[in-house]
N, C-alpha and C positions, 0 to 999 in steps of 0.2 A: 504493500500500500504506500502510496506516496504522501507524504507530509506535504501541508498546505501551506505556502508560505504565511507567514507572519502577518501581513496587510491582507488578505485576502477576507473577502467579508462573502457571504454566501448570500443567493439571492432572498431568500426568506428575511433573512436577517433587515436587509436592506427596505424590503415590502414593509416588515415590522416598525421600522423607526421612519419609512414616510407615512402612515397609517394614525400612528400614535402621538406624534411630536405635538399636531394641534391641540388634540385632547389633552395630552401631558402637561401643555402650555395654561391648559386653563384651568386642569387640577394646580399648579402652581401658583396660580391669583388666587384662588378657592383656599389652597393651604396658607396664602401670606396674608390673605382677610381672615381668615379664621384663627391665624397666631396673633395678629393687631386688636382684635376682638379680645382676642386671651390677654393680653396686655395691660390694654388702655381700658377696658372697663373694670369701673367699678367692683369690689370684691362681693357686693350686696347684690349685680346687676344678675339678677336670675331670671329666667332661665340662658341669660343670651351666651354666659361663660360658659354653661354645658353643653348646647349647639356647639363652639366653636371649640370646645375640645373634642369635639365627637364630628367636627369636620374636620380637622386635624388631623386626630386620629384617622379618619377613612380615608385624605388623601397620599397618608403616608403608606396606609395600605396598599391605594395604587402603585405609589411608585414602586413598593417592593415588587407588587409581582411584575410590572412591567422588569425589573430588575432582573427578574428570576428568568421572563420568557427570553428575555436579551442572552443571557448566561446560556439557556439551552439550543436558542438558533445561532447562535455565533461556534459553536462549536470547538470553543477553545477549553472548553474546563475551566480549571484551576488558572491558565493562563488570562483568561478573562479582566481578572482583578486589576492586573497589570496592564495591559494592553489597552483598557478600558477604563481607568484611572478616575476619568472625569464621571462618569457613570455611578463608580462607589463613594467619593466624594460625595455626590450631591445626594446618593441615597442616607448616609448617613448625615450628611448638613443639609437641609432639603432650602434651607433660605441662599442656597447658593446656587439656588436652579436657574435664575439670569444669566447665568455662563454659557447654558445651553442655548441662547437664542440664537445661534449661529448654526444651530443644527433646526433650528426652527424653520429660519429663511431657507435653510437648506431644500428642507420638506416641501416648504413650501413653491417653494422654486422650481421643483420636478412637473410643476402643469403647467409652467411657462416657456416661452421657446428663449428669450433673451432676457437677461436681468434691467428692470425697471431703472435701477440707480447705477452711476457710475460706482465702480470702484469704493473710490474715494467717499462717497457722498456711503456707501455700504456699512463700509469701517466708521467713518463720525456715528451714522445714524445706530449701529448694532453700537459702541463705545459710551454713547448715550444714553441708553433707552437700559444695557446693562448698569451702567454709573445710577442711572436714575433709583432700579429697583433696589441693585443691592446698598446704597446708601440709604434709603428705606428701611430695608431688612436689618441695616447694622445700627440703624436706628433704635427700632423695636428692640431689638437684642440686646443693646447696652442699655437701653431704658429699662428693659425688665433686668438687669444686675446691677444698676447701679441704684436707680432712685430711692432704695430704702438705706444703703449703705451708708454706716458712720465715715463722715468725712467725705460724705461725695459732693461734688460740682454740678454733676449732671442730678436735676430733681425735679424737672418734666418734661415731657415728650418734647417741648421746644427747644431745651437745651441738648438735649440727645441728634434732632435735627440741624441743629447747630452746629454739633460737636462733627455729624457726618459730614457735612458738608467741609470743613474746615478739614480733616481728613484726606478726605478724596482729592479734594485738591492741592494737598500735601503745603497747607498754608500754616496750619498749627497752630493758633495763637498760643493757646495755654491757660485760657481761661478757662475750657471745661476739661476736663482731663479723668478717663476711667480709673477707679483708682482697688476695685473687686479683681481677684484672678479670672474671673468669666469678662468682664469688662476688657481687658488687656490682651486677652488673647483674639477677640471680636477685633478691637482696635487694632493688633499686629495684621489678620485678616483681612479687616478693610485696604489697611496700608498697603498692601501686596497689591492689591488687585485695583486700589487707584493708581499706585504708578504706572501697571500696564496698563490700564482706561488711557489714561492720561496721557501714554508714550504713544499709544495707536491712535489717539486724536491728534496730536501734536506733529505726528510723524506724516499722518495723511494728508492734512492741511498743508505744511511746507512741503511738501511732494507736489499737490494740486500747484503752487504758484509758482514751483520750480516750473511746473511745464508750463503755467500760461504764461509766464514771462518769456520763456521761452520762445513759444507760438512768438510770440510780438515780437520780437528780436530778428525769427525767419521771417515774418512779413514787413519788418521798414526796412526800405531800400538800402542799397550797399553805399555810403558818404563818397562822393569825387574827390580826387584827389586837388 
């Protein structure tokens, strides 16, 4: 029997993740409103806290077994884990499924003949729309570790969205600052993933004006001597 190379993806596999990605995308909103629910209300607010731990709960369900079908049509076993990195990742951190939207456009992509967006305009818009939710998500997450904490900075939701934003755009001030071991590690996380947001924003843009200056340069005439 021959071994499959490494990259080799089978076609089921393939059917499976254009099929799923939408629905996954919006078990995703479904789990981040149902964590923000769990959060921001009230500890009295009933029944709306048990709803949204019991949609939670059920969307994490999903992802596991779609985790499980991926495991069995990729056909890698045990190498799965590895290979598929981003996958276990977001199974076990599910506020980190924004990363996925690349596989989203992906999906989606496969009923169109040519991509609507340039390139460029791809990476800003997928850099943003990721920047937007998980600054959100690292919101919620430091708000629920930090606001009860003695000595903390962060001690409402606005100061939490404060605190992401100032984050991601690797600006710092230092007025709010996580100071919980679940806070810092959120924070080290954000940090990660704003500087790459932030290098593929950064990087696309000066790319774009590299070539339209460019363009301009091939179209004004050559100066007489």
């Amino acid at each position: 029997m021959i071994d499959q190379p490494a990259d080799f993806t089978p076609p089921r596999f393939r059917h499976w993740e254009q099929r799923t990605e939408v629905p996954l995308f919006g078990a995703s909103l479904l789990f981040l409103l149902g964590y923000a629910v769990r959060v921001l209300a009230p500890h009295d607010a009933r029944p709306w806290r048990e709803i949204a731990l019991a949609l939670v709960c059920a969307t994490w369900l999903v992802f596991a077994a779609d985790y499980a079908v991926r495991l069995r049509l990729s056909g890698l076993g045990r190498r799965f884990v590895r290979v598929h990195w981003l996958d276990t990742v977001v199974l076990l951190l599910p506020l980190l499924r924004p990363l996925r939207l690349i596989r989203l456009y992906t999906a989606v992509q496969q009923h169109r003949e040519q991509p609507r967006l340039s390139l460029y305009a791809r990476v800003i818009a997928y850099a943003g729309v990721s920047a937007l939710l998980l600054g959100f998500s690292a919101a919620l997450a430091v708000y629920d570790q930090e606001h009860t904490a003695k000595g903390a900075s962060i001690r409402t939701f606005g100061d939490a969205v404060w605190w992401a934003c100032e984050t991601l755009t690797t600006v710092g001030y230092g007025d709010t600052v996580p100071v919980t071991p679940g806070g810092r590690v959120v924070a080290s996380g954000l940090m990660a993933c704003g500087l790459a947001l932030l290098g593929a924003v950064t990087g696309s843009f000066s790319s774009w004006l590299l070539r339209v200056f460019r363009r301009e340069d091939e179209k004004r005439p050559p100066e007489s001597g």
